[in-house]
N, C-alpha and C positions, 0 to 999 in steps of 0.2 A: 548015239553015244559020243559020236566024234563031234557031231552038232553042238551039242550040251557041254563039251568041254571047251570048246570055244567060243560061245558064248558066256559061260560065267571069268573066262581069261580075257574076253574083253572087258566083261562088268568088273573086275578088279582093275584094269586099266584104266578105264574112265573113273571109280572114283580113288584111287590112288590120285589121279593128275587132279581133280576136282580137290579132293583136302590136302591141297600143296599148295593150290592157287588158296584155298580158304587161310593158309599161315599154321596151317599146323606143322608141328616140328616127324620132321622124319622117321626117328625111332620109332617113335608113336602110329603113323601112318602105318607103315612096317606090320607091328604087330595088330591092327586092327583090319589089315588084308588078309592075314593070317588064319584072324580069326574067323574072317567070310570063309575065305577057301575049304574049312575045316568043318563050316556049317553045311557044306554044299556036298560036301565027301572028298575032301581034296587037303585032309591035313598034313601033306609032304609038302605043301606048295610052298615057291620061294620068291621072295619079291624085294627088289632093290628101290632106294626110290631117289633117283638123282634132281639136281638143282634143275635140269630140263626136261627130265624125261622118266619114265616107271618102267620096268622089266618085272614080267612076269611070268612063271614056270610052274605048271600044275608039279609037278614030282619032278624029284633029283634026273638028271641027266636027259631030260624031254627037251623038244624045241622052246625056247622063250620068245615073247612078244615086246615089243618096245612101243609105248605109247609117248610123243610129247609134250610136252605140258605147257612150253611158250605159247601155244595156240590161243589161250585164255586170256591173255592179255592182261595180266595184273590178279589182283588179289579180289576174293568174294567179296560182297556187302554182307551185312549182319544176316537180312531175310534169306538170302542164298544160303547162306552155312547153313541156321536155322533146317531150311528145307533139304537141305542135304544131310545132316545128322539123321531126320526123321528114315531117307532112305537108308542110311546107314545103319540102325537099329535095327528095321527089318528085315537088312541084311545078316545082320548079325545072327537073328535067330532061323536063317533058312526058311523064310516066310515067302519070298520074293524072287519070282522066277528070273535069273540070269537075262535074259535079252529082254523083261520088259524093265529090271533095275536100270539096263543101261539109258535105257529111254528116260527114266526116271532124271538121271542124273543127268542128261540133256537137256531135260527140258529144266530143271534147276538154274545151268549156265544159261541158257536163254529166257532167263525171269525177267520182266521189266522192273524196272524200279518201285518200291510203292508209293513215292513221292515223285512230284513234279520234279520240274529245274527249281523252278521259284523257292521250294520247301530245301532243296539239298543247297541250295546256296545261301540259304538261310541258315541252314544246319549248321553251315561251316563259318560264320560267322558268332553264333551262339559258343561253337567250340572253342574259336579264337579266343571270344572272350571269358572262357573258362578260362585258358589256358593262361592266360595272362594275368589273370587273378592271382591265380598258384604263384605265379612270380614276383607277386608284392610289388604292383604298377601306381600310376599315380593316374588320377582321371583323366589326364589327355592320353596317356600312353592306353586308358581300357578307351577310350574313343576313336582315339587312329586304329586301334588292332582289329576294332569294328566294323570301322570302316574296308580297312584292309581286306579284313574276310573277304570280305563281298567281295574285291577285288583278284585274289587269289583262288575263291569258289569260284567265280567264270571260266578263271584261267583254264583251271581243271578242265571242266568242262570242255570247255574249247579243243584242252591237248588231247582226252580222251576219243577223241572223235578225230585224229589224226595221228596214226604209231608214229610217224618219221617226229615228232614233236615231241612224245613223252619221254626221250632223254632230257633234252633241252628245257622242260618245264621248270623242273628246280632251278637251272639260272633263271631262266627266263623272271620266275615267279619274284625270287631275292631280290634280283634285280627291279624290278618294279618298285616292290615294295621298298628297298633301302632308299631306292634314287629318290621317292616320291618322301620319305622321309629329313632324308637332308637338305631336299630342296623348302620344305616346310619348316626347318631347323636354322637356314640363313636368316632368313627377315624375324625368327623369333616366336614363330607359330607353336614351332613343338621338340621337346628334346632329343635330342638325337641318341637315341637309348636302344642299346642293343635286345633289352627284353621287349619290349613294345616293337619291335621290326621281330623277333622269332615268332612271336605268339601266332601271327597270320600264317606260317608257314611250316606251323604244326604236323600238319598233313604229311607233309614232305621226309620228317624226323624221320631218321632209322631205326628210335628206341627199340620195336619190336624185332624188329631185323639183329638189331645187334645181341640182345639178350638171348632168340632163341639162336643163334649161332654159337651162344657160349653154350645152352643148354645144348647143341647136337657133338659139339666136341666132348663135351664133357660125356656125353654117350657113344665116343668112338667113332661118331659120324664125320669124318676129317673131313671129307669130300663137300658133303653139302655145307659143313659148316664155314669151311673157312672161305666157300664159295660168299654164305651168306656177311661174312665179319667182312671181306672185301667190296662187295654191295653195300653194306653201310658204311663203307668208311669213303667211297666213291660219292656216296650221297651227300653227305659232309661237305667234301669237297666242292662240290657243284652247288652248293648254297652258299658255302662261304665265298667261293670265287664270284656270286652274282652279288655279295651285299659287299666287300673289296671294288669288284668292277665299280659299281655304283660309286662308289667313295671317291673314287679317283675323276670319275665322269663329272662329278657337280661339284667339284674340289674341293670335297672334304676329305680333311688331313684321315691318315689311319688311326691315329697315336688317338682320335677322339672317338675313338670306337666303345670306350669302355662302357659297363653297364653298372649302375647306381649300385653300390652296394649298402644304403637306406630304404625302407620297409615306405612304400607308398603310402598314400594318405587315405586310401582305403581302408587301411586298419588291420590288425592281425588278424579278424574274421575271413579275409578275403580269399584264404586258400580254401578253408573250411565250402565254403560259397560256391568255390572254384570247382569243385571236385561234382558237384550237385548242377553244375551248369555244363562243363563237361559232357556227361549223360546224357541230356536232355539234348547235345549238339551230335553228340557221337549217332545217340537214337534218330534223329532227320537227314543229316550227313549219312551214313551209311544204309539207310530205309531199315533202322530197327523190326524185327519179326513185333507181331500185335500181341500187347499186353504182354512186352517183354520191358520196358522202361521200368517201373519200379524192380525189377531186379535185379537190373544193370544200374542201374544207381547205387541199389542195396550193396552188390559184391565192389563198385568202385568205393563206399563210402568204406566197407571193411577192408579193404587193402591200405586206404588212404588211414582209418583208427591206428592200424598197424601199424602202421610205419611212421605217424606220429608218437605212439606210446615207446614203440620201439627205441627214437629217437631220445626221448625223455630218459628212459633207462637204460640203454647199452651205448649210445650215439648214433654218429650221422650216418658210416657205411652198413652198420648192423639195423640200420632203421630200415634201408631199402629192405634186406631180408627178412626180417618180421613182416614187412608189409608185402611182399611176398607170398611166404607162408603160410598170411592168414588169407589172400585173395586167392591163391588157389585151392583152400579146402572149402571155402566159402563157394567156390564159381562152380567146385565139382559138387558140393554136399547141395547146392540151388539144381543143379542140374539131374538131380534124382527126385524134384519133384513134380508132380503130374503137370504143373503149368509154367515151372521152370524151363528157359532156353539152355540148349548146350553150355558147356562150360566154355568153349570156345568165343562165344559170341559174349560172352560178359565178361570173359576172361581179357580179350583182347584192347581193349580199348583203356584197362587198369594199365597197359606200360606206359600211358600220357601220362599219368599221375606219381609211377614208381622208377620207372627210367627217365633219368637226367637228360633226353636227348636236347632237349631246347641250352640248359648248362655247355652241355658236349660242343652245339654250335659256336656259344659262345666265345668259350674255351678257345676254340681251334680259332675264331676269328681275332681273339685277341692276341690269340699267337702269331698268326700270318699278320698280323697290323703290328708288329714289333712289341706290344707290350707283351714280351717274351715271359715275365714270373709270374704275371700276374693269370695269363693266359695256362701256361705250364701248371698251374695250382686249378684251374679248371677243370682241365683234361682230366690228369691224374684222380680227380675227387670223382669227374664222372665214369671213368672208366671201373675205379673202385665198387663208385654202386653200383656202376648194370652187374658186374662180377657177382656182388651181393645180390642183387634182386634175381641172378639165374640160379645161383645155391639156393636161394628160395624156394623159387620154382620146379628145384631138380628135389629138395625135403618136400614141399607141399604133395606132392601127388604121392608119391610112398605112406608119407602121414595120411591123408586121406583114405588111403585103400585099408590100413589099421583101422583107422576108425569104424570105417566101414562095416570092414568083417568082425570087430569086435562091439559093436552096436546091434540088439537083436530086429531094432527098427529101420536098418538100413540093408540093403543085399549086395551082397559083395560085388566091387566093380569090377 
C-alpha cells in the first residue's frame, strides 16, 4: 500500500513538471493532478505547481514530495505534448498503473524529434516568413527574413546543445541578425526595417509567456505569474539590447530604428497568407504530432477570422479578444474529436498571430533608440492586446465547458 502511494505521488510529479515544461498554465495543471489523484483513490491530494518545481501530498497533513522541473530544459515540441496528453487521459480515467505512467511520461521527455535538422530549420524559416507576412513586409524585407530564419534556426540549434548558451541566444541571435541587416542597409542592399529584423526572431517572442502570466494572475497564481511577466519582460530586453548593440557596432544611428508604418507591396492579402504559412512552419519547427496540420491551421485560421471581424466591429484591443475567444473554443471543441490534437498543441502557436510580441519588440526598441512617442504608443497598444487576448482566453474556456454541457453532442469537459 505504501508502494502504491508512492508511486502514483511520483506519477503526479512527473507529469505535473512534464505539463509545465509543455506551457500549460498552472491553475490548470493544479486541477488536472487533482483529478489523477482522485481517479487513483486519493481525492484529498494537494498539489502546488511553482515556476521550478511540483509539490505533491496524497492527503491533508501527509509528508509532500517536491519534483523540479528546470531538469527539462525548456519547453515541449508539439509531438511531446501530443504524446503526453494521450498519457494524461489515461490517466485521468484510472486506466494506467502509477509506476508504468511514470515510465510513460519518460519516455515522452526523451522522444526524438520527428524531423531532422535540415526539416526544423527549414521550419523555422517557413515560420519567419509567415510571421513577416502578418506584418505587411515588402519583398526584400520577406527575403532577408528568409534568409535570416535559416540563420537563427542554426543558432537554436547550436544553443540547444549547450545550457551555458541559452541565455545568451536571444542576444546573440538579435545581434546577428540586426548587425547583418545594417551592414546590408549601408551600400543600399536592404532597408533597414524593424519588421523585417523581428520576423527571424519570432522564436525568441515572449507573446505566450506574457499572456499566460496575465492569465495565472488573473487566477490568483501571483507566484508563478509574475515569475512568468518578469521572464518575458527579461526576454525583451535581451533582444532589444542585441538589435541597439548591433546599431551601434556598424554605426547605425538609433533614431533610424523605426519601422515603416505603409502596408508592403505584398498586398493586403499577405496576413490572410501569413497565418496559413505560420502552421505549416510552426508544424516542421516544433515536429507537429501526424495528421495534426490541417487542424492547427483550422484553429490558427479561426482565431485569426476572429480577431479580424472582431477588429472590424468593436476595434483594435477588442479584436485581440474575440480572436481569443473564438481560438480557444475552437482548439478545445477540435480537441474532443477522435483525430483532433490537444487543445494545447493547436492552441499554442495562435499567440504568434494574436499577441503583439514582435509590435512589443518594436515598441521597446523604439523606445530605448530615443523615439520615445512614438515607441511609447507601441508599448502601450501592445501591452493593451495581450491584456485583451488573456480575457479571451480566461471567457474562452468557461464558454466552452457551456457549450459543452449544454450541447447533447458533446460530453462535458
Amino acid at each position: 500500500m505504501v508502494g502504491e502511494a508512492e508511486d502514483l505521488q511520483q506519477f503526479l510529479l512527473f507529469l505535473g513538471s512534464a505539463l509545465t515544461a509543455a506551457g500549460e498554465a498552472v491553475n490548470r495543471i493544479e486541477e488536472r493532478l487533482c483529478r489523477v489523484a482522485a481517479a487513483y483513490g486519493a481525492p484529498q491530494a494537494r498539489v502546488s505547481v511553482l515556476p521550478t518545481y511540483v509539490v505533491v501530498a496524497l492527503r491533508p497533513g501527509r509528508p509532500a514530495t517536491l519534483e523540479p522541473t528546470r531538469q527539462l530544459r525548456g519547453g515541449l515540441r508539439l509531438d511531446q505534448t501530443a504524446a503526453l496528453f494521450e498519457v494524461l487521459r489515461s490517466a485521468e480515467q484510472g486506466g494506467l498503473p502509477p509506476d508504468q505512467g511514470s515510465r510513460q511520461v519518460q519516455a515522452v521527455i526523451d522522444m526524438p524529434p520527428r524531423f531532422g535538422v535540415t526539416v526544423r530549420v527549414l521550419g523555422h524559416a517557413v515560420l519567419t516568413v509567415g510571421i513577416c507576412l502578418i506584418l505587411h513586409p515588402t519583398w526584400g524585407d520577406l527575403i532577408l527574413a528568409g534568409l535570416f530564419g535559416v540563420l537563427v534556426g542554426l543558432l537554436r540549434l547550436a544553443g540547444a546543445r549547450f545550457t551555458g548558451l541559452q541565455m545568451l541566444m536571444p542576444v546573440i541571435a538579435a545581434f546577428s541578425v540586426a548587425a547583418l541587416t545594417f551592414l546590408l542597409a549601408g551600400p543600399g542592399w536592404a532597408g533597414s526595417d524593424l519588421r523585417a529584423m523581428v520576423a527571424p526572431l519570432v522564436t525568441f517572442l515572449p507573446g505566450a509567456t506574457l499572456t499566460m502570466a496575465v492569465i495565472e494572475i488573473s487566477a490568483a497564481e501571483m507566484i508563478t505569474g509574475s515569475s512568468r511577466l518578469v521572464t518575458g519582460f527579461l526576454q525583451l530586453l535581451l533582444l532589444t539590447f542585441g538589435i541597439l548593440g548591433a546599431a551601434q557596432a556598424v554605426g547605425i544611428p538609433p533614431a533610424n530604428l523605426g519601422a515603416r508604418a505603409t502596408a508592403g507591396v505584398a498586398g493586403a492579402a499577405a496576413p490572410w497568407l501569413g497565418a496559413f504559412i505560420v502552421g505549416i512552419g510552426s508544424y516542421l519547427l516544433h515536429s507537429g504530432p501526424r495528421r495534426s496540420l490541417g487542424w492547427l491551421c483550422l484553429v490558427l485560421y479561426a482565431g485569426w477570422i476572429g480577431q479580424y471581424l472582431g477588429g472590424l466591429m468593436l476595434g483594435g484591443y477588442l479584436s485581440g479578444f474575440v480572436g481569443a475567444v473564438t481560438l480557444t473554443v475552437v482548439a478545445y471543441t477540435v480537441e474532443l474529436l477522435p483525430s483532433g490534437p490537444p487543445a494545447l498543441v493547436s492552441f499554442l502557436p495562435g499567440f504568434w498571430l494574436l499577441v503583439p510580441g514582435a509590435l512589443s519588440l518594436i515598441g521597446m526598441t523604439e523606445y530605448l533608440s530615443r523615439d520615445v512617442v512614438r515607441g511609447a504608443e507601441d508599448l502601450l497598444g501592445a501591452v493593451g492586446s495581450m491584456v485583451a487576448v488573456a480575457l479571451g482566453v480566461l471567457c474562452g474556456y468557461p464558454l466552452f465547458r457551456t457549450l459543452a454541457r449544454v450541447s447533447s453532442g458533446l460530453p462535458r469537459a
